[in-house]
C-alpha positions as CSV (number, residue, x, y, z in Angstrom):
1,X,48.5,301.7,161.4
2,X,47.3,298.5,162.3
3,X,50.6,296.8,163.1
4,X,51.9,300.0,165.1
5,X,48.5,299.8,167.5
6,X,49.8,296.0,167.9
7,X,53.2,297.1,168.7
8,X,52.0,299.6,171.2
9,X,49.5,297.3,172.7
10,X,52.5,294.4,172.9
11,X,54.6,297.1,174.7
12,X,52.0,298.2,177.3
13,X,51.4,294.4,178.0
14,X,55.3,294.0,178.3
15,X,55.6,296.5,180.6
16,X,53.1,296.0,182.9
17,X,54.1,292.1,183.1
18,X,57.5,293.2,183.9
19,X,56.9,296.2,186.6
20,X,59.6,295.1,188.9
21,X,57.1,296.7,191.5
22,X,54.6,294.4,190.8
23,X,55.4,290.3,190.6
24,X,52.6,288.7,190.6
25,X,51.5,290.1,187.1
26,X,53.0,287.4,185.0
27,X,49.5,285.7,184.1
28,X,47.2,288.7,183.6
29,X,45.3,289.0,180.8
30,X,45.7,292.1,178.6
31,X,41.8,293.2,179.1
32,X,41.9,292.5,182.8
33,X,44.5,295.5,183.2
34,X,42.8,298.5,184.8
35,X,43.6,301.3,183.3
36,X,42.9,299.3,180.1
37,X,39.4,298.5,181.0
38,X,38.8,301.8,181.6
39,X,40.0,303.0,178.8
40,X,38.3,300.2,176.8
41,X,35.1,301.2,178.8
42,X,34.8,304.9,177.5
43,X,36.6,304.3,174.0
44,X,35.7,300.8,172.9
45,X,38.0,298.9,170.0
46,X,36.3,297.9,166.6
47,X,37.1,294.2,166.6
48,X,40.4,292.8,165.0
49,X,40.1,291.9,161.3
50,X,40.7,288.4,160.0
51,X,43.8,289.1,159.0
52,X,45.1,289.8,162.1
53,X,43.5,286.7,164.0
54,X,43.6,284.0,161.6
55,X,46.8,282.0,161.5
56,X,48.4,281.0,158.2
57,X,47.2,277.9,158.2
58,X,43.1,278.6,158.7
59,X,43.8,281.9,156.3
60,X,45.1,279.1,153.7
61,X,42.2,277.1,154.2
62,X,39.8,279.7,153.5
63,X,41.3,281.1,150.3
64,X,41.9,277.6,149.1
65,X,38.0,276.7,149.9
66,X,37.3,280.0,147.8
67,X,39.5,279.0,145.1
68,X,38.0,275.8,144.6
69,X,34.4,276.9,144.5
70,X,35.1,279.4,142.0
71,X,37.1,276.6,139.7
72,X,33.6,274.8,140.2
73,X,31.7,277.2,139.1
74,X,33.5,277.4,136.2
75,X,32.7,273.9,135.1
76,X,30.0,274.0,132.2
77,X,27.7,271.8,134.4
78,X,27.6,274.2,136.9
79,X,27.2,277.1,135.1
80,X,24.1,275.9,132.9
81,X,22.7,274.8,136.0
82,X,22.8,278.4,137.7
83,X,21.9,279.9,134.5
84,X,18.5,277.9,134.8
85,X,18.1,278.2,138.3
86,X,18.2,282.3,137.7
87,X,15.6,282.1,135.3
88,X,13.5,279.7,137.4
89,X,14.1,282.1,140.5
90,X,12.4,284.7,137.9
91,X,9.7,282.9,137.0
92,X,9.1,281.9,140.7
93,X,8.8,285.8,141.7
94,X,6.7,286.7,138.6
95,X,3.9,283.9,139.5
96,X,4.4,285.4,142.8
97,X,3.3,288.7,141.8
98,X,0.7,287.9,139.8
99,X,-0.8,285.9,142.3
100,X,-0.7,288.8,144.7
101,X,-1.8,291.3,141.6
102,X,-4.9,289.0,141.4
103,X,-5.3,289.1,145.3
104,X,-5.3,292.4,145.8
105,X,-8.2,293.0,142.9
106,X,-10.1,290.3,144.8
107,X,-10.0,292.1,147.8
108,X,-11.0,295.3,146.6
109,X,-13.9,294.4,144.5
């Protein structure tokens, strides 16, 4: 579906570019065409996903960055490091709430 709406928007931008009725069209933008706008205006677009704006060479980038951390956290290292830092994040939020436990029964004595 999403490559026929691309097709049909390519067409309508064709088209109106090439109106022989019309000449100076050649550098309008595809949003500044009016009956677009207003249809844009009353029925607004959800926004293009990556896939369709990235080119191949930032789409490359990206899954290559993703690739690479996940090789990283692969390495032993790595993962005895996040092991500990989950069970110090646990720690953290149970001082945390026995410290707020201990408030609260200050409070209300």
């Amino acid at each position: 579906r999403r490559c026929l709406e691309h097709i049909c928007l390519h067409i309508i931008n064709y088209q109106h570019r090439h109106n022989p009725l019309h000449s100076n069209r050649e550098q309008i933008h595809f949003e500044d065409i009016l009956f677009v706008a207003q249809e844009w205006a009353t029925n607004p677009r959800p926004p293009l996903p990556l896939s369709a704006t990235l080119t191949e060479d930032e789409a490359a980038a990206i899954i290559q960055s993703f690739y690479r951390a996940y090789r990283v956290r692969c390495w032993p290292d790595v993962t005895q490091f996040r092991e500990w830092q989950r069970g110090f994040r646990k720690e953290v939020k149970a001082i945390i709430k026995i410290q707020r436990f201990w408030r609260s029964r200050k409070t209300s004595s």
